[in-house]
C-alpha positions in Angstrom: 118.2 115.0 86.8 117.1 111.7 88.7 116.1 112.0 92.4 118.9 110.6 94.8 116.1 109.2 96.9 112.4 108.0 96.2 110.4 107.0 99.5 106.8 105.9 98.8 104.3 104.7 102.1 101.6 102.5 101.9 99.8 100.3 104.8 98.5 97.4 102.4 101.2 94.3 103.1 100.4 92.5 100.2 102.3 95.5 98.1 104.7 96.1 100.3 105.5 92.5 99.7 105.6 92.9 95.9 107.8 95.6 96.1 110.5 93.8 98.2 109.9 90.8 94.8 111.0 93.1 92.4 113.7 94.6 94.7 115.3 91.1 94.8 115.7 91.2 90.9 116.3 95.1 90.9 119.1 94.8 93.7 119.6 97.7 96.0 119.0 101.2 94.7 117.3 104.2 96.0 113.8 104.2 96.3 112.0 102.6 99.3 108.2 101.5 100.2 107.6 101.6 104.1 104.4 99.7 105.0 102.8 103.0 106.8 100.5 104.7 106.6 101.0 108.6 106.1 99.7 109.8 109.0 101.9 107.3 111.2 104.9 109.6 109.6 106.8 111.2 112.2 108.8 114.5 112.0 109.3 117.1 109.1 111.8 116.6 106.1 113.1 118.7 103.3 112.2 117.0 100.5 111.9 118.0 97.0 108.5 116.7 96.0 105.9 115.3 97.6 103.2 113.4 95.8 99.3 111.9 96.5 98.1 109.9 94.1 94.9 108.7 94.1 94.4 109.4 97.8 92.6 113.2 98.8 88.7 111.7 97.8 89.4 108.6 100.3 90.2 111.0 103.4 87.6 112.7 105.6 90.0 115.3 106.7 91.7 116.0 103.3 92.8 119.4 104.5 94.9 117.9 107.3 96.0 115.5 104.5 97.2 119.0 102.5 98.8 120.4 105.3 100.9 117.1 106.0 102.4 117.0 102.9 103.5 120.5 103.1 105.1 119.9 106.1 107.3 117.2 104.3 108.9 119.8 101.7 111.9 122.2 101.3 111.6 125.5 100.8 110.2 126.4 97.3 109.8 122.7 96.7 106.6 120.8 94.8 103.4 118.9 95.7 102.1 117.5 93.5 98.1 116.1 94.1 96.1 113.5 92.2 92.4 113.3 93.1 88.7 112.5 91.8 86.9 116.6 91.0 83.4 116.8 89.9 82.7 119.0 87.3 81.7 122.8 87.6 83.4 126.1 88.1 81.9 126.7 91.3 83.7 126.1 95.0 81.9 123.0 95.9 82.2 119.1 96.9 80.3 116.0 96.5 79.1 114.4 99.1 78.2 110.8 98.4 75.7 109.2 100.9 77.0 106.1 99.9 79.4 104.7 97.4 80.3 106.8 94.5 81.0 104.5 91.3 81.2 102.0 93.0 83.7 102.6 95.7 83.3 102.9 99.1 84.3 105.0 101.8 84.3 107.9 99.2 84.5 111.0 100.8 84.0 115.0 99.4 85.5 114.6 96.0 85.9 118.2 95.1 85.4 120.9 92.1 88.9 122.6 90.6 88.2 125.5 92.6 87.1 123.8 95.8 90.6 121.4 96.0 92.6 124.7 95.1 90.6 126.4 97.9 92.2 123.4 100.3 95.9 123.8 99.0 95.5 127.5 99.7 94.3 127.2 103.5 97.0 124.6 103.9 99.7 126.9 103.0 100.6 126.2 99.7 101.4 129.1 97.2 100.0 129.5 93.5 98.3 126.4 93.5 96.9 125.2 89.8 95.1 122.7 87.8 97.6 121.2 85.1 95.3 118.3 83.8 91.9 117.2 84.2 91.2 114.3 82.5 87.7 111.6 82.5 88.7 108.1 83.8 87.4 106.0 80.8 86.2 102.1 80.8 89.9 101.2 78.4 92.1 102.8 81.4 90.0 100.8 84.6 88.7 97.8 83.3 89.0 93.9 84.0 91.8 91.8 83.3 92.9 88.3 83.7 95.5 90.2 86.3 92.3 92.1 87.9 89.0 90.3 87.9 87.0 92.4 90.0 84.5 95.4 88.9 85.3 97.3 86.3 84.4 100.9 85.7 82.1 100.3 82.7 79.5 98.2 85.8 79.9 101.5 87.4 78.5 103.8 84.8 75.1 104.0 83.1 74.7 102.8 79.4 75.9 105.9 77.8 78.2 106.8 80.1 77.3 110.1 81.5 76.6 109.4 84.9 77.4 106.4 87.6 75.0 103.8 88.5 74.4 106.0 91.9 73.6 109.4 89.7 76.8 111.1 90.0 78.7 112.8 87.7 81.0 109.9 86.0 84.9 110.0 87.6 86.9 112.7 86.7 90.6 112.8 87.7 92.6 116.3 88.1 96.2 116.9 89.2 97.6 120.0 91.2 100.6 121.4 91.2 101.8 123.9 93.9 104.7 124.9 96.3 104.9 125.3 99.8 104.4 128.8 101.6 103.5 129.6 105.4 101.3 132.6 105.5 102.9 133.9 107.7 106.9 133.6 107.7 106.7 133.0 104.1 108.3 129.5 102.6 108.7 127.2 104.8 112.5 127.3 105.5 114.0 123.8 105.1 115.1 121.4 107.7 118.5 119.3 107.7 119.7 117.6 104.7 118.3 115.0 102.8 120.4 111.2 102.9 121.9 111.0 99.5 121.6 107.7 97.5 121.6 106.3 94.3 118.9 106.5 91.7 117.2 103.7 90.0 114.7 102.9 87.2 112.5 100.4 89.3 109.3 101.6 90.3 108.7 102.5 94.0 105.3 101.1 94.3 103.7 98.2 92.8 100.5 96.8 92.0 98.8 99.6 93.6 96.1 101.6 92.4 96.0 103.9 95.2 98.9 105.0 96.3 101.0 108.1 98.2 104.2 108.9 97.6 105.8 110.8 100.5 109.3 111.6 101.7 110.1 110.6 105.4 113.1 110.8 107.5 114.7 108.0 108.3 117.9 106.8 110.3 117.1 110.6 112.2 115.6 109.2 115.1 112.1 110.3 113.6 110.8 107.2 112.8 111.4 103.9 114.1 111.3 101.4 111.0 113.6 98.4 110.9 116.9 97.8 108.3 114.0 95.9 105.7 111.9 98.6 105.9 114.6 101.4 105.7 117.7 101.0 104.6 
């Protein structure tokens, strides 16, 4: 069943900007990018899915992240989460005292158990891994579309650890839903807008990238008729 509504957030103007291009050719339909950051958000909604792509290993508070996007969901709804783990079975994080292949502003990329540890003090119920899979150097590499560094300048020869001496990048998604400790699910609140579906993508061009419902026309946020329909 498609969603009736798709609302993705990202700061970076430059993608913003590319997603209002392909809207011109796509024509109106229901998914929307508001140039925000997450935390500028206002207000709960009752979403069905929340998503953060790419996003948890960039935060120095990714618990407060966590307990954001649970804050954004339905009763009995998803989250989904998309981060850098290290490898190892124990609860721990990596704390890189600098950049971490590569990248900066890399903070506490976690083990399995360490990021299901997070979901669980944020409120989320039955948290799980349901892929872990190496980044290799034919996914992130250099094009004629993306010059820069690629991953193969951030690895050592063979591969089996960055140029820094970490563990080489490792990507894991989490599934989980929301629950409150205390009252149980978190009960929903109001009704989502309904609108019409469409194939185009909701974000472009962007590597790094949340995906996060937010009210709008509610009086919760105050976003103009480009940014929000």
């Amino acid at each position: 069943m498609p969603a009736r509504e798709v609302v993705a957030c990202d700061p970076t103007v430059v993608f913003w900007m590319q997603y209002r291009a392909i809207r011109h050719f796509t024509g109106d339909c229901a998914n929307r990018l508001l140039p925000l950051k997450f935390e500028d958000l206002l207000g709960q909604a009752d979403y069905d899915a929340a998503l953060s792509l790419g996003v948890l290993y960039y935060l120095k508070g990714p618990l407060e992240h966590l307990q954001r996007i649970r804050d954004q969901l339905a009763r009995g709804r998803t989250a989904v989460v998309e981060t850098l783990i290290i490898p190892g079975s124990e609860d721990d994080e990596l704390d890189p005292p600098d950049r971490y292949a590569n990248m900066r502003n890399v903070y506490h990329p976690p083990t399995e158990s360490r990021v299901l540890r997070w979901m669980a003090e944020a409120g989320f119920d039955d948290s799980r891994v349901v892929d872990a899979t190496p980044t290799t150097i034919h996914e992130q590499r250099a094009t004629e579309w993306m010059p820069f560094q690629s991953l193969a300048r951030a690895l050592t020869e063979d591969g089996a650890w960055t140029i820094e001496g970490h563990p080489p990048p490792l990507r894991a998604t989490e599934a989980a839903g929301p629950y409150d400790p205390i009252s149980g699910p978190v009960p929903p609140r109001g009704r989502p807008r309904k609108a019409r579906t469409c194939s185009a993508n909701s974000v472009s061009g962007c590597e790094i990238s949340v995906t996060i419902p937010v009210s709008c026309g509610r009086g919760e946020t105050s976003l103009n008729q480009t940014s929000c329909p």
